[in-house]
C-alpha beads as a LAMMPS data file, in Angstrom:
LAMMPS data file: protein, C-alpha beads

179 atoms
178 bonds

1 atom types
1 bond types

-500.0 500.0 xlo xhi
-500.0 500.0 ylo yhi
-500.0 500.0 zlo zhi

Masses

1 110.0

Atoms # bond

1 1 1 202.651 -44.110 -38.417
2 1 1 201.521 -43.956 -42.379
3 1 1 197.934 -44.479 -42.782
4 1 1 196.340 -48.139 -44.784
5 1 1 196.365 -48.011 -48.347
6 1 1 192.798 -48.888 -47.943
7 1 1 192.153 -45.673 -45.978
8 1 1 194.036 -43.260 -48.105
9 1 1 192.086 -44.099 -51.189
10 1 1 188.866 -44.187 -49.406
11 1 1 189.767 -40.489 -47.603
12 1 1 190.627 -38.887 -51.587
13 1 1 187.265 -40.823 -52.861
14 1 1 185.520 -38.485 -49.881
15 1 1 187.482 -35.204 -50.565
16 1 1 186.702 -35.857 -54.606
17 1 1 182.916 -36.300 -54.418
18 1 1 182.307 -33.241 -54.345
19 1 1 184.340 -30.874 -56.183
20 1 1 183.689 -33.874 -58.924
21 1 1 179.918 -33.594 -58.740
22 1 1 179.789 -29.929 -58.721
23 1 1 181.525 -31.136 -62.714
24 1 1 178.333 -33.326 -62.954
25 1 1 181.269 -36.208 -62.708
26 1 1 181.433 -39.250 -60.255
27 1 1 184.418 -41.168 -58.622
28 1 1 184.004 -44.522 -59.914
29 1 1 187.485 -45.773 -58.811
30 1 1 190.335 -44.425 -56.962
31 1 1 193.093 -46.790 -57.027
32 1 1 197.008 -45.818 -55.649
33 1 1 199.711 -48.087 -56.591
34 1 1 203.590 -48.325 -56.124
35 1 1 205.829 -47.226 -59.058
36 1 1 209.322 -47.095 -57.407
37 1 1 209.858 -43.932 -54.991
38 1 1 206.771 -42.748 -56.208
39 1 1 203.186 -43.607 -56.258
40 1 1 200.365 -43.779 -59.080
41 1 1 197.015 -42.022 -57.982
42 1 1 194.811 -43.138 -60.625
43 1 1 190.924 -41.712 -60.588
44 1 1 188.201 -43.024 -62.906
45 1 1 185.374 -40.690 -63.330
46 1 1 182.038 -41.147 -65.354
47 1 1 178.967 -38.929 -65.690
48 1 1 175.474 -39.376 -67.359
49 1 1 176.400 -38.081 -70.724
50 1 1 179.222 -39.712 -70.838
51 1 1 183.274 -38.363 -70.364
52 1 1 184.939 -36.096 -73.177
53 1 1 188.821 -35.610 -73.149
54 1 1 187.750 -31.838 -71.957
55 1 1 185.392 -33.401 -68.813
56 1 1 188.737 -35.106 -68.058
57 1 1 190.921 -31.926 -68.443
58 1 1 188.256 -30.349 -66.409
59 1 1 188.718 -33.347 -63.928
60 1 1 192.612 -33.461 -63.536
61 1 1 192.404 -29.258 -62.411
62 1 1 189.654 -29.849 -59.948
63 1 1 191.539 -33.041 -58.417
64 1 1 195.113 -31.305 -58.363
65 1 1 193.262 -28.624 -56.512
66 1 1 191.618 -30.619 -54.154
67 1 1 194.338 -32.887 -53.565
68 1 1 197.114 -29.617 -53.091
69 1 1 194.729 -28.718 -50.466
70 1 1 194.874 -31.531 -48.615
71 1 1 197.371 -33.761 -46.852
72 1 1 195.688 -36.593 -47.687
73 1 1 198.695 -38.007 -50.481
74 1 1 201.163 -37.125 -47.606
75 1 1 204.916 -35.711 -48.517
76 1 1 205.960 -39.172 -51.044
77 1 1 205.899 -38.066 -54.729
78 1 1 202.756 -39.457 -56.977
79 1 1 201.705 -39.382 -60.365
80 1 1 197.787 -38.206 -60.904
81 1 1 196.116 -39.848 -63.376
82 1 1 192.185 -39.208 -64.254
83 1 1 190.732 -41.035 -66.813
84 1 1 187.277 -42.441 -68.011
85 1 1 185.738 -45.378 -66.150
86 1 1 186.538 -47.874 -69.309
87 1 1 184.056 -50.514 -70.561
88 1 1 186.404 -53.273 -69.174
89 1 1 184.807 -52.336 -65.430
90 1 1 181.843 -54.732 -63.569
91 1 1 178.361 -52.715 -63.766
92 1 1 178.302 -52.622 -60.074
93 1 1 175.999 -49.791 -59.217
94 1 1 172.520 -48.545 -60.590
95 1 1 173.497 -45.408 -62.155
96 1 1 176.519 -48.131 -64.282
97 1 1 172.530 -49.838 -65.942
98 1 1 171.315 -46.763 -66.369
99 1 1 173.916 -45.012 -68.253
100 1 1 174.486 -47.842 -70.650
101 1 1 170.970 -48.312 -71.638
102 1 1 170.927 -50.343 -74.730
103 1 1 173.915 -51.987 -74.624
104 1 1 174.636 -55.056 -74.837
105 1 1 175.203 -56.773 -71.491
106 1 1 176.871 -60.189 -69.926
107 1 1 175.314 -60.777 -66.178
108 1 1 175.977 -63.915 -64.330
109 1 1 173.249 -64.629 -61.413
110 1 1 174.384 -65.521 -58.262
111 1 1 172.833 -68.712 -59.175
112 1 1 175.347 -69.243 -61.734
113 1 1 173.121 -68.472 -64.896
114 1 1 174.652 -66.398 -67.445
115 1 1 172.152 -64.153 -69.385
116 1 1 173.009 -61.873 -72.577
117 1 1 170.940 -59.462 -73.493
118 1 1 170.490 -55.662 -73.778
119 1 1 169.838 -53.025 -70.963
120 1 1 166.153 -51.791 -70.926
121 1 1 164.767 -49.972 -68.324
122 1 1 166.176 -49.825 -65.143
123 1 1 165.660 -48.876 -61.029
124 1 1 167.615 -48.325 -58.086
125 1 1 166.766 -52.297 -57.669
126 1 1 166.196 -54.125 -61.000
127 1 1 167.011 -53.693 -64.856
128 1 1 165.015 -55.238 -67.770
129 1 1 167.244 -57.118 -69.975
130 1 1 166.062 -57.864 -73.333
131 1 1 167.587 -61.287 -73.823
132 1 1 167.000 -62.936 -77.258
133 1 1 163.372 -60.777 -78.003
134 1 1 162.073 -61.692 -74.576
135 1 1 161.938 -59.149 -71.445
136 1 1 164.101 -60.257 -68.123
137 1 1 163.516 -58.545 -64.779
138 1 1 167.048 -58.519 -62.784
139 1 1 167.477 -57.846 -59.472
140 1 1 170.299 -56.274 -58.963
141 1 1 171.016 -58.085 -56.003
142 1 1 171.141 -61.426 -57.821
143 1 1 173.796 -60.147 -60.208
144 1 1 177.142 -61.462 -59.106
145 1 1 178.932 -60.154 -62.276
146 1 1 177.609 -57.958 -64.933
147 1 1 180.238 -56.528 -68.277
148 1 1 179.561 -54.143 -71.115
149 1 1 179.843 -56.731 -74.437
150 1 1 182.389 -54.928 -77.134
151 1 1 180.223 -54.106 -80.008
152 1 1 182.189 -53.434 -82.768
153 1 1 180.006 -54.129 -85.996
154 1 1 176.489 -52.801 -84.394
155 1 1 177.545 -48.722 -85.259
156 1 1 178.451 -49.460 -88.519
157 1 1 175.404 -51.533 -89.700
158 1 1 173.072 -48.794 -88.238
159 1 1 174.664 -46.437 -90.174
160 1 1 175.315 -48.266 -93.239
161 1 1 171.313 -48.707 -93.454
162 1 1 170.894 -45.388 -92.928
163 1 1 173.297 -45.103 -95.729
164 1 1 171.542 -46.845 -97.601
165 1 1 168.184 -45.438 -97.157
166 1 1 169.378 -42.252 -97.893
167 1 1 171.427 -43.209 -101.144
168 1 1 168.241 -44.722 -102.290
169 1 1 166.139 -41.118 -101.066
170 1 1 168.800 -39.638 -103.520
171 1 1 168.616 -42.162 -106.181
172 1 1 164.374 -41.252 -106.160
173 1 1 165.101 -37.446 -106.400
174 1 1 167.393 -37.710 -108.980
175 1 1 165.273 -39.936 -111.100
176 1 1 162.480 -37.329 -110.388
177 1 1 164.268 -34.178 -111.512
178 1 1 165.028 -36.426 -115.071
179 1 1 161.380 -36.817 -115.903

Bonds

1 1 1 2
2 1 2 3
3 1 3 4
4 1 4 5
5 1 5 6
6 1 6 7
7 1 7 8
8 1 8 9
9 1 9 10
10 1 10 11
11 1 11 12
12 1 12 13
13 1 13 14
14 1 14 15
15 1 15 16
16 1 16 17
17 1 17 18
18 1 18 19
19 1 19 20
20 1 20 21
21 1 21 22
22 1 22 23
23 1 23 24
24 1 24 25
25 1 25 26
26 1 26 27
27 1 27 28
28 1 28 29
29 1 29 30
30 1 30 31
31 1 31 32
32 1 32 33
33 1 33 34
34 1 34 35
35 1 35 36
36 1 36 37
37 1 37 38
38 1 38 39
39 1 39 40
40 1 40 41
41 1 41 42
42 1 42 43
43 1 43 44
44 1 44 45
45 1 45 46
46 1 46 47
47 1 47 48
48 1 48 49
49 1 49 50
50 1 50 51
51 1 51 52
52 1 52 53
53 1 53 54
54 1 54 55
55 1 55 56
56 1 56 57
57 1 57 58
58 1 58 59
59 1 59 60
60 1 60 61
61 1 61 62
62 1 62 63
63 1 63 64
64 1 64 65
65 1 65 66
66 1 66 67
67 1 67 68
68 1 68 69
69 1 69 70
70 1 70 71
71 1 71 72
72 1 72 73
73 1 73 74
74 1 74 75
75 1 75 76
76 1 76 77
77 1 77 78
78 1 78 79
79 1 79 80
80 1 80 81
81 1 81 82
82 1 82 83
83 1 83 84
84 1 84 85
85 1 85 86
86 1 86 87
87 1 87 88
88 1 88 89
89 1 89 90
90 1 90 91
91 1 91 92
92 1 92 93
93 1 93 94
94 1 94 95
95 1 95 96
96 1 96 97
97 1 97 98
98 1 98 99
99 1 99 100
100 1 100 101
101 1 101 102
102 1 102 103
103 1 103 104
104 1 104 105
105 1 105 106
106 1 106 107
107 1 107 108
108 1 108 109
109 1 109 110
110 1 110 111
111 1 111 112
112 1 112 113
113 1 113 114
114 1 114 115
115 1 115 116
116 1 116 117
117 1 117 118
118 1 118 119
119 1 119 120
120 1 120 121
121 1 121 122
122 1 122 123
123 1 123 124
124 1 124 125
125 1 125 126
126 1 126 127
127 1 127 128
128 1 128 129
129 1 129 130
130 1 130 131
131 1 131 132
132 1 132 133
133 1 133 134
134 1 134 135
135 1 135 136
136 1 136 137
137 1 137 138
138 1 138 139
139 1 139 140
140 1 140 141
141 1 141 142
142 1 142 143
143 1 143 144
144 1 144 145
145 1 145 146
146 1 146 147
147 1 147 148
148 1 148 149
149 1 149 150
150 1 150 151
151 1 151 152
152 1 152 153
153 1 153 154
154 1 154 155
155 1 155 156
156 1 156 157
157 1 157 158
158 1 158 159
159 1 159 160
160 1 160 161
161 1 161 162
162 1 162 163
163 1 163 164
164 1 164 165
165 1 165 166
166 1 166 167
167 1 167 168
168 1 168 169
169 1 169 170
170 1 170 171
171 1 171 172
172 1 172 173
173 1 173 174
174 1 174 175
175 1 175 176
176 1 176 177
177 1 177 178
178 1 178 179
């Protein structure tokens, strides 16, 4: 009798914990889909400082390994995929806040208001979300859908200050070693 699809993915998400902390990684998603006589195993994986094409190198060994050792994928054929756990994914758990401190954030309450603002502090309960200049406690438990906003001019004006400041640092040397 072959085993839930539910079951399977929540069995590999057990046996991956961890081999994947001993990386300093987490699971974040384990999802196994169809793809003709095969199947796709696809694991997302995050850490505090972030995932580097090396952590996922790293990754892929340890959860071949794990996953040769086991019967858990049963005889069928699959692909393994292990990737990063994407910006596109819900902020579901506390360690998603905390690890994506100061960006930019779009929660809606389960009361139906939706809040912008930037991740402050944050607990295993609550985050601080600076929304327009003005501090907002969060409950995590009130959050019914929380996404990473897409940033894509914010690097580039904090370094085109900094740019700036030090062309103008330059500029004052220069002018000093004319005198």
């Amino acid at each position: 009798m072959a085993r839930q699809p539910d079951a399977v993915r929540e069995q590999i998400e057990r046996e991956l914990e961890g081999p994947l902390r001993a990386l300093d990684l987490d699971v974040e998603a384990v999802e196994l889909t169809p793809a003709g006589n095969r199947r796709v195993l696809r694991i997302a994986v995050d850490g505090d400082d972030g995932v580097t094409l090396d952590d996922v190198a790293e990754a892929t060994k340890k959860v071949s390994e794990v996953l040769d050792a086991s019967d858990v994928m049963g005889a069928q054929p699959y692909t393994l995929e292990v990737t990063s756990r994407g910006v596109d994914r819900p902020l579901t758990l506390p360690r998603h806040w905390r690890r994506n401190a100061d960006r930019l954030v779009r929660v809606t309450l389960s009361d139906g208001e939706v809040l912008t603002g930037r991740i402050g502090a944050s607990t295993d309960s609550q985050v601080v979300l600076d929304v327009d200049g003005t501090a907002r406690e969060v409950a995590y438990d009130q959050v019914s859908k929380a996404l990473v906003q897409i940033e894509f001019n914010r690097k580039r004006h904090q370094h085109a200050d900094l740019d700036q400041d030090h062309d103008q640092d330059h500029d004052q040397d220069h002018d000093q070693d004319e005198e």
